[in-house]
C-alpha positions in Angstrom: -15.6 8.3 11.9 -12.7 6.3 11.6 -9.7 7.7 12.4 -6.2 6.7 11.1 -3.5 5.2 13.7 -0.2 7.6 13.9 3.0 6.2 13.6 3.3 7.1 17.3 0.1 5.0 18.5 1.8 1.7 17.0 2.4 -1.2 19.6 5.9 -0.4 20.3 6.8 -4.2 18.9 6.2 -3.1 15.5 7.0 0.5 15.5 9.8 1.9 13.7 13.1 3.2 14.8 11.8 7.0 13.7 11.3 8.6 16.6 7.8 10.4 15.2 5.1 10.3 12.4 6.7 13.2 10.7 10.4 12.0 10.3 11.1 11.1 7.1 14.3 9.4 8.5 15.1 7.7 11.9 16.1 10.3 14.7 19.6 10.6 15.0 22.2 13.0 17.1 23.4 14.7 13.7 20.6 17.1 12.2 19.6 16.0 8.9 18.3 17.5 6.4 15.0 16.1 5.4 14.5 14.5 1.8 11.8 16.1 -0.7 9.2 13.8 -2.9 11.9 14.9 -5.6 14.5 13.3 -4.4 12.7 10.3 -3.0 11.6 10.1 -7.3 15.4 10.3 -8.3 16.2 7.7 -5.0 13.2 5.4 -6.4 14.7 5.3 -10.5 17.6 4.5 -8.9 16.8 1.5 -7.1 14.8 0.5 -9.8 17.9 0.7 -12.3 20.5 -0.7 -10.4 18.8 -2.9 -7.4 20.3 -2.8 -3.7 23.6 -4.9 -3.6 24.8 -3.1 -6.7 24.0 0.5 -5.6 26.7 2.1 -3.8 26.2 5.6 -2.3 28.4 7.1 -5.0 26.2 5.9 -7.5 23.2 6.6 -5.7 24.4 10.2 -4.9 25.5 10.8 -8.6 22.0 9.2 -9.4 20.6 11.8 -7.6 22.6 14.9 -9.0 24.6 15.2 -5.6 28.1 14.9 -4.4 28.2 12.1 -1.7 28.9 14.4 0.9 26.1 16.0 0.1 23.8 12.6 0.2 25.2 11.9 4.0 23.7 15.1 4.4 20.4 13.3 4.4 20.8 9.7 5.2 23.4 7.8 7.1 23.4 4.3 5.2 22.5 2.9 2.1 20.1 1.0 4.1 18.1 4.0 6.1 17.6 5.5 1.9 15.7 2.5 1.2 13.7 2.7 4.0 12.5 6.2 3.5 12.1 4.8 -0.3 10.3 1.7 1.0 7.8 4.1 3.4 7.2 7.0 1.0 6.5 4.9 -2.3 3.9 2.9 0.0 3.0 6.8 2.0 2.3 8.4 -2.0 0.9 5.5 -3.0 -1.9 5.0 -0.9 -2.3 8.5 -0.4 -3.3 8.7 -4.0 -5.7 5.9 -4.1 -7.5 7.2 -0.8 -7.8 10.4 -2.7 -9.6 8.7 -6.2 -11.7 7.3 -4.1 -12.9 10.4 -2.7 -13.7 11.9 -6.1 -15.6 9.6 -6.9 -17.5 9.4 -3.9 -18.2 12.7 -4.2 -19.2 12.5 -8.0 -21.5 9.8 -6.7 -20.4 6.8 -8.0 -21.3 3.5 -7.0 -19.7 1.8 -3.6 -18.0 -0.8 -6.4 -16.9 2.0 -8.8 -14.7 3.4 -5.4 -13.2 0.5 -3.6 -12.2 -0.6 -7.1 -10.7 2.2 -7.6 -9.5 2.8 -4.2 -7.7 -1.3 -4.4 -6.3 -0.9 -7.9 -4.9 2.7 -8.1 -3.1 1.5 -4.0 -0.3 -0.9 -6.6 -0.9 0.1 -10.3 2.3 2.6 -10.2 4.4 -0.1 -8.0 3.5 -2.9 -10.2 3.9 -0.8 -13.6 7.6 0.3 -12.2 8.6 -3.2 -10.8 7.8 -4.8 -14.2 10.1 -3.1 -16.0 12.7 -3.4 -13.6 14.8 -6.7 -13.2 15.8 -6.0 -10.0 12.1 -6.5 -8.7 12.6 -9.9 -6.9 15.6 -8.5 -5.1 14.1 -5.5 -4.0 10.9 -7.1 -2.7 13.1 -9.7 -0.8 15.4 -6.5 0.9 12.3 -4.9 1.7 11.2 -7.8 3.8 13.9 -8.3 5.0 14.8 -4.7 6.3 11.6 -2.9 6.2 9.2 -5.4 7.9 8.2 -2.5 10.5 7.4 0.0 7.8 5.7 -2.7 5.7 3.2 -3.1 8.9 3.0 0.4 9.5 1.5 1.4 5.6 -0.6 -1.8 5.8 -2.5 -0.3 9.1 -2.5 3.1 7.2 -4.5 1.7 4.1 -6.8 -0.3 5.5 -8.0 2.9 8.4 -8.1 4.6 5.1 -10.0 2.0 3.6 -12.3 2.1 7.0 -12.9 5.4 6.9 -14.4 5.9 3.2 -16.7 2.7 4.2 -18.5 5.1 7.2 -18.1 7.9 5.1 -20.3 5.5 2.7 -22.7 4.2 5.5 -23.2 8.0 6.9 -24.3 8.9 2.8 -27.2 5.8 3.6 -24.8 4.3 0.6 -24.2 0.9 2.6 -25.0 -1.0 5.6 -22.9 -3.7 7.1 -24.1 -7.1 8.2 -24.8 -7.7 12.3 -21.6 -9.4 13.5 -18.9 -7.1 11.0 -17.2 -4.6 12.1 -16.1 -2.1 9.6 -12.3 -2.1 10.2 -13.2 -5.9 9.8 -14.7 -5.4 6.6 -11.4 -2.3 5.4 -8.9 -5.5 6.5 -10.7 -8.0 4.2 -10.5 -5.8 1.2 -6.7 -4.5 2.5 -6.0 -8.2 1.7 -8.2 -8.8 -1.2 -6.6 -5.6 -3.2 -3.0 -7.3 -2.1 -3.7 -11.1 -3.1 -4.9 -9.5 -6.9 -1.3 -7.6 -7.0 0.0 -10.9 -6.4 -1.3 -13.2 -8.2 0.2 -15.3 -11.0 -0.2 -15.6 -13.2 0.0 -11.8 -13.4 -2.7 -9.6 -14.8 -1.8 -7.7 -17.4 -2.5 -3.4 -16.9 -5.6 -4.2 -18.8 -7.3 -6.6 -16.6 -6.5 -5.4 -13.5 -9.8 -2.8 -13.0 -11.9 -6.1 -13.5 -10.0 -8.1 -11.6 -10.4 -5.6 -8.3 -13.9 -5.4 -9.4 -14.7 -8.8 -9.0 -13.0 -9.2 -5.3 -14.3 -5.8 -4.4 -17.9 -7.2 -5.3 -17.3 -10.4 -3.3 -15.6 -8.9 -0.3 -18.6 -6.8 0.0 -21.7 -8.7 -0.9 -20.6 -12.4 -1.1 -20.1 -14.6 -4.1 -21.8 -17.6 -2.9 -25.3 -18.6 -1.5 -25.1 -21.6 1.0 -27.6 -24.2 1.1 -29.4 -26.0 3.9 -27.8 -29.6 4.5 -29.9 -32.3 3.6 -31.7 -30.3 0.5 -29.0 -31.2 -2.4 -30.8 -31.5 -5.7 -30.8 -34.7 -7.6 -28.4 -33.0 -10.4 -25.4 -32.0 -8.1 -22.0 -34.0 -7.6 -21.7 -36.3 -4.7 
């Protein structure tokens, strides 16, 4: 079975600052206090409603129904809240798009039903909240910016996720992969495949979106084209 990299086994080039897997925020001398999924959902509205520049901790403390004492309780910087925003938003979504998956590979659906399912829950929330905020462009560009580590770090934790519901699939006699792929190889291609749908432009509406993971879920996994031998063009195709 595949099993999912901790924050700790990262090449130290790309891991964080935290100091462990299970901090929500960097290490630091002062004990803080450590933020709940409420809080992060209060943290996330806020960034949403006001962008980063424009959000001051007062704001973002009031946002949150604190005093701003009470918000350096658990962060030290504007900058270390949207990192734990950046990670958990990434951290909750996957999370729940692993677990989808699962259901319906228990209910016995098909391999397509899954992945799809898997690659299109991973950004429908993100996607749905960053359309309807007009700070979207700015937040993606601060994210990359200042969150590059944590960006890597939730891109190795979907696609072992992704890994390990394809041998949970091969051990149910569900699939086989071709000699030559390995099946991190294989999670990695659809990692990118579910990402290059998110972004494309122009950009799906909700609607299309299950179809649209459908079909690169379909290709990723058993090809969209058939090559021919050289020499054997038919009389009818282009030059």
């Amino acid at each position: 079975m595949i099993r999912r990299q901790t924050l700790a086994e990262l090449p130290a080039s790309i891991r964080p600052a935290d100091s462990s897997s299970e901090a929500a925020v960097p290490a630091t001398p002062r004990r803080l206090l450590r933020p709940s999924l409420e809080l992060w959902a209060k943290i996330n509205v806020a960034f949403l409603s006001y962008g980063y520049e424009s959000l001051s901790m007062s704001t973002l403390a009031k946002a949150c129904g604190f005093s701003r004492a009470a918000l350096y309780q658990y962060f030290r910087s504007k900058e270390e809240v949207f990192r734990f925003s950046t990670r958990t938003v990434n951290v909750v979504a996957i999370e729940g798009a692993l677990a989808a998956g699962e259901r319906l590979r228990q209910e016995g659906h098909s391999v397509i039903d899954i992945f799809a399912e898997i690659t299109c829950t991973r950004y429908a929330q993100m996607r749905l909240e960053g359309l309807f905020s007009p700070h979207r462009v700015e937040l993606n560009s601060v994210a990359s910016r200042n969150c590059d580590d944590i960006l890597i770090e939730v891109g190795l934790l979907f696609r072992d996720g992704l890994a390990e519901m394809l041998t949970k699939l091969r051990a149910d006699g569900r699939l086989k992969p071709r000699e030559g792929l390995a099946t991190v190889e294989i999670a990695q291609a659809l990692a990118n495949g579910a990402r290059g749908v998110d972004q494309s432009l122009p950009a799906p509406t909700a609607e299309e979106l299950p179809a649209r993971h459908r079909q690169m879920v379909s290709a990723v996994l058993y090809g969209c084209l058939t090559e021919r031998a050289a020499g054997r063009r038919k009389a009818t195709d282009s030059p």
